[in-house]
TORBAVEX-125761 format. One record per atom (N, C-alpha, C, O): residue in one letter; x, y, z. Coordinates in steps of 0.05 Angstrom, whole numbers, plus 5000, padded with zeros to 4 digits. Example, Ala and Ser with C-alpha at 12.3 -4.5 7.8 and 13.67 -1.06 7.14 Angstrom:
A526448865156
A524649105156
A526449345156
A528549345169
S525749555142
S527349795143
S525850015157
S526850235161
//
This chain:
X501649765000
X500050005000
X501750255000
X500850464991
X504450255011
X506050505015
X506250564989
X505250774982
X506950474978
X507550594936
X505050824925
X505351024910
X502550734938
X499750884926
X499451114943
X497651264936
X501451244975
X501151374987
X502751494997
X504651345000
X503251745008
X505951785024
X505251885049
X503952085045
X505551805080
X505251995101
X505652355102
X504452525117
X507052375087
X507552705086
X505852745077
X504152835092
X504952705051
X502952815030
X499552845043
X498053035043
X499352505057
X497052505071
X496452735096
X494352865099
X499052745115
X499052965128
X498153235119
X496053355126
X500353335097
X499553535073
X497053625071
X496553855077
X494653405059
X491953425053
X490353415075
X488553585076
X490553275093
X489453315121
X489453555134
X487553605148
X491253715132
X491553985147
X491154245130
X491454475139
X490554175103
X489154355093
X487354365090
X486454595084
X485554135090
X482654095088
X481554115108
X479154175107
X482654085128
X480754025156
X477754175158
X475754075166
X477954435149
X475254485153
X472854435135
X470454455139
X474554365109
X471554175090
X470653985096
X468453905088
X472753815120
X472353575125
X469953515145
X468153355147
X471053815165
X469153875186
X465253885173
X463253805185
X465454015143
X462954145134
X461853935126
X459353935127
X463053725116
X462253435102
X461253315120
X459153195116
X462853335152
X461953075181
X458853245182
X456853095185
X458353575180
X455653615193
X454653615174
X452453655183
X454153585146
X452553585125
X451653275130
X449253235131
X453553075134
X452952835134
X450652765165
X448652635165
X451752905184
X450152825212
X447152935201
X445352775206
X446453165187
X444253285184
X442553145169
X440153115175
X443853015144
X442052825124
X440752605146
X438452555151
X443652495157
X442852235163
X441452205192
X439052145193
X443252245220
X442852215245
X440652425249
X438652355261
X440952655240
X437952865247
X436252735232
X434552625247
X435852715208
X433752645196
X432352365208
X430152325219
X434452185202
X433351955221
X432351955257
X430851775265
X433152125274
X432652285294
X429952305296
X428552185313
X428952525273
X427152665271
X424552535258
X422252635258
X424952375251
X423452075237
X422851995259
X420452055265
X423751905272
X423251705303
X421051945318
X418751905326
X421952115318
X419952315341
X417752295321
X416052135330
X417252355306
X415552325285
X413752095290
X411452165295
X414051835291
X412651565295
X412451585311
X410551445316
X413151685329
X413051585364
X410451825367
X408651775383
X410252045353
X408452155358
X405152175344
X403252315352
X405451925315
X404251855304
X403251675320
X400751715320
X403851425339
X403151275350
X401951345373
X400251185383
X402651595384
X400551695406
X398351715399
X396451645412
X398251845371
X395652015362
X393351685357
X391251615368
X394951555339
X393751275333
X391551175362
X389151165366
X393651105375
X393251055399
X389951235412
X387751125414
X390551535417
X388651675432
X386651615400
X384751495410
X386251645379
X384351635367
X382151355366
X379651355361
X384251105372
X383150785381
X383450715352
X381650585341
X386150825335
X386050675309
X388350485303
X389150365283
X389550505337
X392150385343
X392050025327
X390249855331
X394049995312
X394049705314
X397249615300
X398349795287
X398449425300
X400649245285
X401149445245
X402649605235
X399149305240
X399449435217
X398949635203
X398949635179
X398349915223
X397450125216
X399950255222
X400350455208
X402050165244
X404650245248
X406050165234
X407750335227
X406349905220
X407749875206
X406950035174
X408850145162
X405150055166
X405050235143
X405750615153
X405950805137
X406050615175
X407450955181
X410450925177
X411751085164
X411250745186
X414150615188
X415450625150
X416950775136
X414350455146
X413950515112
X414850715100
X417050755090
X412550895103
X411651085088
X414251385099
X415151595089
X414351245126
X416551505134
X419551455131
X421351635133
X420051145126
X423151055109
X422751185089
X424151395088
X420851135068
X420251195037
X421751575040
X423751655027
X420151715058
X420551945058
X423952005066
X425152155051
X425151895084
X428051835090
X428551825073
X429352065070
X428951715051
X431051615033
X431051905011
X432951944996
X428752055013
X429052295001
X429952575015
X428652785014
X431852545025
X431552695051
X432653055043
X434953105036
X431153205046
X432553515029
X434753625032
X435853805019
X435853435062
X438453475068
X440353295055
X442453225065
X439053205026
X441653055005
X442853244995
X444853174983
X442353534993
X442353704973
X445153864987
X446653984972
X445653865017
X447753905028
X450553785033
X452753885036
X449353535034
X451653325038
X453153175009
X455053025007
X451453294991
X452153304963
X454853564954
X456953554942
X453653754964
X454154024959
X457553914971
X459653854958
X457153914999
X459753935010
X461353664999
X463853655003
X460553524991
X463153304983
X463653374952
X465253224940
X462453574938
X463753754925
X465253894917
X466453924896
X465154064950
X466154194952
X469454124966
X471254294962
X469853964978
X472753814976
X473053644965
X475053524971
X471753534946
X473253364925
X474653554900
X476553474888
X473253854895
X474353994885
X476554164893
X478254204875
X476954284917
X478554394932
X481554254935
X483654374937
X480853904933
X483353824936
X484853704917
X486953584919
X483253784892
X485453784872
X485253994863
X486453984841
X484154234867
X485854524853
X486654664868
X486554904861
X487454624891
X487854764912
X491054884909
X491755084922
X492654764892
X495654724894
X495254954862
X496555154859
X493654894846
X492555094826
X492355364822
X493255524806
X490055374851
X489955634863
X492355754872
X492755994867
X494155614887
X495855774901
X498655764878
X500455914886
X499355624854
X500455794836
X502655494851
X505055504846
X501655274865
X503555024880
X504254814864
X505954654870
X502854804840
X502654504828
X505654454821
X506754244828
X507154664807
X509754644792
X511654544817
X513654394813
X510854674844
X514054574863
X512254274874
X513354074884
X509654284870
X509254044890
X510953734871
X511853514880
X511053854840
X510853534818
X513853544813
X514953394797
X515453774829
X518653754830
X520153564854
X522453464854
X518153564872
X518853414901
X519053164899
X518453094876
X519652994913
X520552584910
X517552544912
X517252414933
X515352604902
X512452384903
X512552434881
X513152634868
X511452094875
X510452034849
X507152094837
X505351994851
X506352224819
X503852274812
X501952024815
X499552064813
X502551834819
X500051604831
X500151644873
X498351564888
X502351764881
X502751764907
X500952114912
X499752174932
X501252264892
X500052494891
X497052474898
X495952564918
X496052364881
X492952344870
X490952154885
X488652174891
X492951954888
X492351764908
X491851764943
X490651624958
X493451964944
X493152104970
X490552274981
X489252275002
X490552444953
X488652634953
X486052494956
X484752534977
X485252314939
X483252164938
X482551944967
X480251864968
X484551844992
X484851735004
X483251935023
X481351865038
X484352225022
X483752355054
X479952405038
X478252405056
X479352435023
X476452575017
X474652275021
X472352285030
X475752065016
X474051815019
X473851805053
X471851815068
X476951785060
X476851815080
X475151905107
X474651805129
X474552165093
X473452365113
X469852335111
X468152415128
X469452195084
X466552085076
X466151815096
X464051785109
X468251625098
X467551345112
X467451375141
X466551195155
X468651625153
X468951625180
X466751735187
X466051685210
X465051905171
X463252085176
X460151885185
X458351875202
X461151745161
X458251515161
X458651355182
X456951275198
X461351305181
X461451045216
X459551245237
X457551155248
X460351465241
X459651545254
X456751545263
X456051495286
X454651645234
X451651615228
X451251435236
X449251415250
X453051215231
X450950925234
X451350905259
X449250885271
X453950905277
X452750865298
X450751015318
X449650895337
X450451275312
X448751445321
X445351415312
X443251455326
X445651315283
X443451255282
X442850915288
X440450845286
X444250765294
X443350525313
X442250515334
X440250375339
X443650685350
X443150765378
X440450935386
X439550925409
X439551075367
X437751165366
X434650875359
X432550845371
X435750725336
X434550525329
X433350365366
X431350285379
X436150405366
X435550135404
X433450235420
X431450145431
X434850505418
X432750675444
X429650685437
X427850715454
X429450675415
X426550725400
X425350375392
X424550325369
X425550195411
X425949965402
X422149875402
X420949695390
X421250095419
X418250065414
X416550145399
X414050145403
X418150245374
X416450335342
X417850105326
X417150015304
X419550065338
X421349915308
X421949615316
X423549465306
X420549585332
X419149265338
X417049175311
X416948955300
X415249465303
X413949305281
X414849385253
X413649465233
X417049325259
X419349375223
X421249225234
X422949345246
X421448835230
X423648705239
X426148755220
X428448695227
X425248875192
X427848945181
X428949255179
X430249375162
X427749325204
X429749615210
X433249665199
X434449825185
X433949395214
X436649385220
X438249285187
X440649335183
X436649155167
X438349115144
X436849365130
X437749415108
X434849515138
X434949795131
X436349985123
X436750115103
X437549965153
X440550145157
X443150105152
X445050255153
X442949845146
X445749775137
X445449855119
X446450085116
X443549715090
X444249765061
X443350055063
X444550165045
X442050225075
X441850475069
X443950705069
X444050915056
X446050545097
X448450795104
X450150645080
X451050805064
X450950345076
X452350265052
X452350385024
X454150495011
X449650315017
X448650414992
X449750714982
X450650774960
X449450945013
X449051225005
X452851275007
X454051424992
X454151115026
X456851145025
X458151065005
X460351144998
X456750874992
X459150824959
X456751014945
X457250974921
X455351114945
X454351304924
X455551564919
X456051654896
X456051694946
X457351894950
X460851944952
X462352144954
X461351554947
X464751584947
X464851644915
X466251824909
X463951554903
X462851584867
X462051854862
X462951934840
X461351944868
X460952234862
X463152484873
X463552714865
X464552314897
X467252454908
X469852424881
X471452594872
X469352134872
X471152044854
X470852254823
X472352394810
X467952194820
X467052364796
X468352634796
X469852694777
X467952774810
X467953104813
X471353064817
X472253244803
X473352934827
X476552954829
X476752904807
X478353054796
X475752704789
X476452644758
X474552984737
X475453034714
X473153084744
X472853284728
X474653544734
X475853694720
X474253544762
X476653794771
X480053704758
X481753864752
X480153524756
X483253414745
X483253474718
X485453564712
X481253474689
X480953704677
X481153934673
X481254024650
X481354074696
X480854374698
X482954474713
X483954334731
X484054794707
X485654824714
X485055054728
X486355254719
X483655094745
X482555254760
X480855214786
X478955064782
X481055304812
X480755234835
X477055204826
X476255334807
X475255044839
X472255074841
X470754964820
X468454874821
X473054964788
X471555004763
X470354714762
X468054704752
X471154504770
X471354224768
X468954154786
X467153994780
X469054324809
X465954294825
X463354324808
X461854134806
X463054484800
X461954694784
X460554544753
X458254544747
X462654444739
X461454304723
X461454014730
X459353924719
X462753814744
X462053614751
X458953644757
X457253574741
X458353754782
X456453774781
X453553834772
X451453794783
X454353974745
X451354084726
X452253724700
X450553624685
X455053654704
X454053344690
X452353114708
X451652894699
X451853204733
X451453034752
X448053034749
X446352864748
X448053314748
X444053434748
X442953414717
X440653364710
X444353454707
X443153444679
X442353224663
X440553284647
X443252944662
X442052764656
X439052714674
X437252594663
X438552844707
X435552744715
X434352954701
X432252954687
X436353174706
X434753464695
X432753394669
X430253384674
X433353334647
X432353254622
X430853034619
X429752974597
X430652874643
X428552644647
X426352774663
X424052714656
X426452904679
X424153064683
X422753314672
X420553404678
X424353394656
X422853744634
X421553544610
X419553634600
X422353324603
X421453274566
X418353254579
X416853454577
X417152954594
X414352954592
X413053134600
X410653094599
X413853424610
X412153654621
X412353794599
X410153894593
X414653854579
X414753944561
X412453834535
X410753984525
X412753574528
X410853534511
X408353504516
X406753474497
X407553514549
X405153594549
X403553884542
X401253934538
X405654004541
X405054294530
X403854254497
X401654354490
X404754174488
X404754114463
X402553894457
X401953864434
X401253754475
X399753544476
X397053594457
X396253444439
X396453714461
X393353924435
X394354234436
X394854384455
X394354264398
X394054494389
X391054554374
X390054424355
X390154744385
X388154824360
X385954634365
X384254644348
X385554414390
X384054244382
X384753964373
X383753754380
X386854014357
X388453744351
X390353634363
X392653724367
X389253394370
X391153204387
X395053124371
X395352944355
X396953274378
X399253224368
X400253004385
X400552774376
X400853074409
X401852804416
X399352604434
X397152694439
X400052424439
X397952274448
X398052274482
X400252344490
X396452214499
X396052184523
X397952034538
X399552104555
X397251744525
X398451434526
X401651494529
X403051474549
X402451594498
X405551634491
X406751744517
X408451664533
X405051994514
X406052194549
X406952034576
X408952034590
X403751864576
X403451684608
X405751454603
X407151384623
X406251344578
X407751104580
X411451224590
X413051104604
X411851484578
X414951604577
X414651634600
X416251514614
X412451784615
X412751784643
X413451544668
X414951554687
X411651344659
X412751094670
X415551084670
X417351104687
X415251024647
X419450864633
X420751084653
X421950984672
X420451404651
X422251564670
X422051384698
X423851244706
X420051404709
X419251264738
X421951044737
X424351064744
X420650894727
X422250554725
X425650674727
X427050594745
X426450824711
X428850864708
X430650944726
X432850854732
X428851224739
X429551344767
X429451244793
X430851294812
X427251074792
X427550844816
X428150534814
X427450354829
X430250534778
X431750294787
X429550024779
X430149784783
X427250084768
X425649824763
X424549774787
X423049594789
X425249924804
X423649724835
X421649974831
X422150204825
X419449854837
X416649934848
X416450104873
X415749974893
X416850354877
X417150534900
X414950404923
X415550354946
X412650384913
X409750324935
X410450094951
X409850034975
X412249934929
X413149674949
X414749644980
X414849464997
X415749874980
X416249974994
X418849755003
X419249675026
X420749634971
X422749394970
X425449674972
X426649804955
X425449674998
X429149924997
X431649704988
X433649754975
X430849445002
X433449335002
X434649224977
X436949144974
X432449224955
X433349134930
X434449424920
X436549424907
X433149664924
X433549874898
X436049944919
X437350124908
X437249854949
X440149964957
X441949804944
X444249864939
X440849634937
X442749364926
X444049464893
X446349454883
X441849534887
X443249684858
X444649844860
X446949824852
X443550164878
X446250254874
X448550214884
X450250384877
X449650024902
X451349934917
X453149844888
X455349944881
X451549604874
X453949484850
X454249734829
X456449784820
X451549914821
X453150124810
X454450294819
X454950474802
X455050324838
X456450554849
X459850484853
X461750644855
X459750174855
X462750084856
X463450034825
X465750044817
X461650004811
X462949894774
X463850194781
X466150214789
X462250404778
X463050744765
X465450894788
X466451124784
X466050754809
X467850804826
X470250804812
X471350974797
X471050524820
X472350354795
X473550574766
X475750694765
X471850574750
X472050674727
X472950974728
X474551064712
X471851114749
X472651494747
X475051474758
X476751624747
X476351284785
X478151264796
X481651144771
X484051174775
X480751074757
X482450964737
X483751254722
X485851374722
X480351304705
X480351544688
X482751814713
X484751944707
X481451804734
X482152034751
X486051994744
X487952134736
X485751734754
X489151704753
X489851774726
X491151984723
X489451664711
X491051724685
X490451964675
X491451954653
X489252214679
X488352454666
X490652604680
X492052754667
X490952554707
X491552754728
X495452624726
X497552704736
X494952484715
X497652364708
X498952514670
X501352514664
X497252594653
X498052794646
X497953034646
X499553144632
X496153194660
X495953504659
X498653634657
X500553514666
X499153874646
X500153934638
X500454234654
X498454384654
X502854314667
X503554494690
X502954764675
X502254954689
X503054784653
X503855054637
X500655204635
X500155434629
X498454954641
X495654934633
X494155054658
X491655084661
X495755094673
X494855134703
X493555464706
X495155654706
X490855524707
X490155674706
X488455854696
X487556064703
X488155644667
X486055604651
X483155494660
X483155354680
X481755524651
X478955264651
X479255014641
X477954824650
X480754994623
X480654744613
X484554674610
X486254824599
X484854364624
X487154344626
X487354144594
X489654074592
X486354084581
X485953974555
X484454044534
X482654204539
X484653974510
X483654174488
X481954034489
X479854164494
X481453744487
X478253584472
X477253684493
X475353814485
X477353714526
X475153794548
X473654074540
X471354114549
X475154264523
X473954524522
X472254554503
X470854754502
X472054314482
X468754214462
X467354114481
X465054194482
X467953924501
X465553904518
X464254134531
X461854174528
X465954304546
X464854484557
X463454634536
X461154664542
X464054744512
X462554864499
X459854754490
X457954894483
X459954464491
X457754374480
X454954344501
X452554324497
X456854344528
X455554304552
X454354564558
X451954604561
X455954724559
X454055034565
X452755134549
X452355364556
X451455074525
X449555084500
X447054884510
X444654914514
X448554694511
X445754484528
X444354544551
X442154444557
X445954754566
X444854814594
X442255064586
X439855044586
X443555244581
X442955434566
X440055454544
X438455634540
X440455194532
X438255064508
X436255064534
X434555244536
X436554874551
X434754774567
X433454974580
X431854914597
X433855244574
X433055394598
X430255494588
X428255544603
X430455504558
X427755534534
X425755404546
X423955554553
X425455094551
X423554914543
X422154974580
X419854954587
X424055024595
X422755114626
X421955294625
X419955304639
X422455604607
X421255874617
X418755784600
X416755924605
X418355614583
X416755684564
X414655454580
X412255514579
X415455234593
X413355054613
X411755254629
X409255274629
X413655404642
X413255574666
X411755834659
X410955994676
X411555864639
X410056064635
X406755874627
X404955904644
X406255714603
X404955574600
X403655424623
X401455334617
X404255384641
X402655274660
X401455534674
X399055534679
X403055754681
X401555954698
X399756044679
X397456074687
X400256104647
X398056304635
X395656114639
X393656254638
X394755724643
X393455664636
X392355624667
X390355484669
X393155724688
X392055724710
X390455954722
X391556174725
X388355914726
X386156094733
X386356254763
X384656414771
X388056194774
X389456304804
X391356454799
X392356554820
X392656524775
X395156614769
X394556914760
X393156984741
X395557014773
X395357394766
X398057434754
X398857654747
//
C-alpha cells in the first residue's frame, strides 16, 4: 500500500482540508442522524395520536414506518451533503492550482500516483468516518426507540444497506467531481461543472414529459397522444427508481443496485482520475480547461444548459397562463 501513498502528502491534505472535512461530518450528521432522529419523534408521535384516536393496531404502524423510510430516503438534506463532498473533492485537487503550487509540489520525490492517490484517500476518507459515525448514532437511536421499530423487523438491514448504499454513492460522486476537477485548471471550476454533468441527465428526464405535454393539443388537435405521454412517464419512473416499484416499499433491492453501481463507476472514474491527472500539463494551470478535447465538451455542455433553459421558461410560463389562480 506504501507505493499508492505517502505519510507526508497524507498529512499535507489533512491539514489543509480540515475544515471541509469538518462541513462534510455536519452535512452528513444532518441528512442522516437528524433526519433519522427526527423520523423516530415523528412515529413515536404518530403512535400516540393512533393510539388516543383507538386506530392503534400492528399494521397501521407498520404502514407509518413505511411510508416514513420511503420519505427518509428522500431526505432535502441530500442536497447539502452532496454540495459539500463537492466541495472538497474539488478543493483538493485545485487547491495547489489556486495557490500557483502545482509546479514545486510535481518537482518534490512523490510520484503522481502517490500524489492523487493521496488526495483521493483523505476525501473518501473523511466520507467513511463520517458515516461510521451516522450509523452508529443512528443505531443507537434505532435501540432506544425499540418500541416503534419492533413493528419493522427489518429496521436493522434497513440501515445497513441504506448507510452502505449512500456511502459508495457518494464515494462515486467524490471520485466523479476529482476526475472532472483534474480536467480543469482552475480552483472550484471542476465542482461546478462536475456537478451540472451530475443534474443534467435527471434534469432532462424530468422537463421532456412536462414539456410535451405542452404541446399535447393544438388548436383542438391531438399532436401528441395521452398514452405516449403516460407510457414516457412510467419508463422515467422505472428508470429513476431502478425498476423497483417505490409503493413496494422493496429499499433493500433498489440499495442493492446502487451499491453494485456505484462500485462498477467508482472503479472506472478512479482509473480515468489517475491517468488524466497523470497527464495535465503544468503550463495549463490556470485556465478552465487543462485539455483541448475537454473545452468542446464544455462548449457543447453550456449550450445544452442554456438550450434547456427555453423549454422551462416556456413550461413555466404555459402552465401559469393556463391557471386560473395566476395573476
Amino acid at each position: 500500500m506504501k507505493k499508492f501513498y505517502n505519510k507526508a502528502l497524507l498529512y499535507k491534505e489533512l491539514k489543509s482540508s480540515i475544515a471541509f472535512i469538518g462541513i462534510v461530518w455536519i452535512a452528513l450528521f444532518m441528512e442522516f442522524s437528524y433526519g433519522f432522529m427526527n423520523t423516530t419523534k415523528n412515529l413515536i408521535w404518530q403512535k400516540d395520536s393512533l393510539v388516543k384516536n383507538g386506530e392503534y393496531s400492528s399494521l397501521s404502524m407498520t404502514d407509518q414506518i413505511n411510508w416514513s423510510l420511503s420519505n427518509l430516503t428522500n431526505s432535502s438534506y441530500i442536497f447539502f451533503s452532496i454540495l459539500s463532498i463537492i466541495l472538497i473533492s474539488s478543493w483538493i485537487i485545485g487547491k495547489e492550482r489556486q495557490n500557483k503550487k502545482s509546479e514545486m509540489l510535481s518537482t518534490m520525490p512523490f510520484s503522481i500516483l502517490e500524489i492523487v492517490s493521496s488526495k483521493w484517500i483523505i476525501v473518501i476518507s473523511s466520507i467513511l468516518v463520517g458515516m461510521v459515525i451516522n450509523l452508529s448514532l443512528v443505531l443507537l437511536n434505532c435501540y432506544n426507540s425499540s418500541e416503534i421499530y419492533i413493528y419493522y423487523p427489518k429496521i436493522f438491514n434497513f440501515i445497513y444497506f441504506w448507510i452502505l448504499s449512500k456511502t459508495l454513492l457518494y464515494i462515486f460522486i467524490a471520485t466523479f467531481i476529482m476526475f472532472v476537477s483534474s480536467l480543469c485548471g482552475r480552483l472550484f471550476t471542476g465542482g461546478i461543472l462536475g456537478g451540472i454533468f451530475l443534474l443534467v441527465p435527471f434534469y432532462i428526464l424530468g422537463i421532456v414529459p412536462a414539456f410535451l405535454r405542452c404541446f399535447e393539443t393544438i388548436n383542438g388537435t391531438t399532436i401528441i397522444s395521452k398514452s405516449f405521454i403516460s407510457n414516457l412517464e412510467k419508463t422515467i419512473y422505472n428508470i429513476s427508481n431502478l425498476g423497483i416499484d417505490y409503493d413496494s416499499f422493496n429499499f433493500i433491492a433498489k440499495f442493492t443496485i446502487i451499491i453494485y453501481l456505484s462500485i462498477i463507476f467508482i472503479i472506472v472514474f478512479m482509473i480515468l482520475l489517475i491517468l488524466i491527472y497523470k497527464n495535465n500539463k503544468i503550463e495549463k494551470i490556470g485556465e478552465i480547461s487543462m485539455f483541448k478535447f475537454f473545452e468542446h465538451i464544455l462548449k457543447i455542455g453550456v449550450s445544452i444548459c442554456f438550450a434547456l433553459l427555453i423549454p422551462v421558461l416556456l413550461v413555466e410560463s404555459m402552465v401559469n397562463y393556463n391557471d386560473p389562480n395566476h395573476i
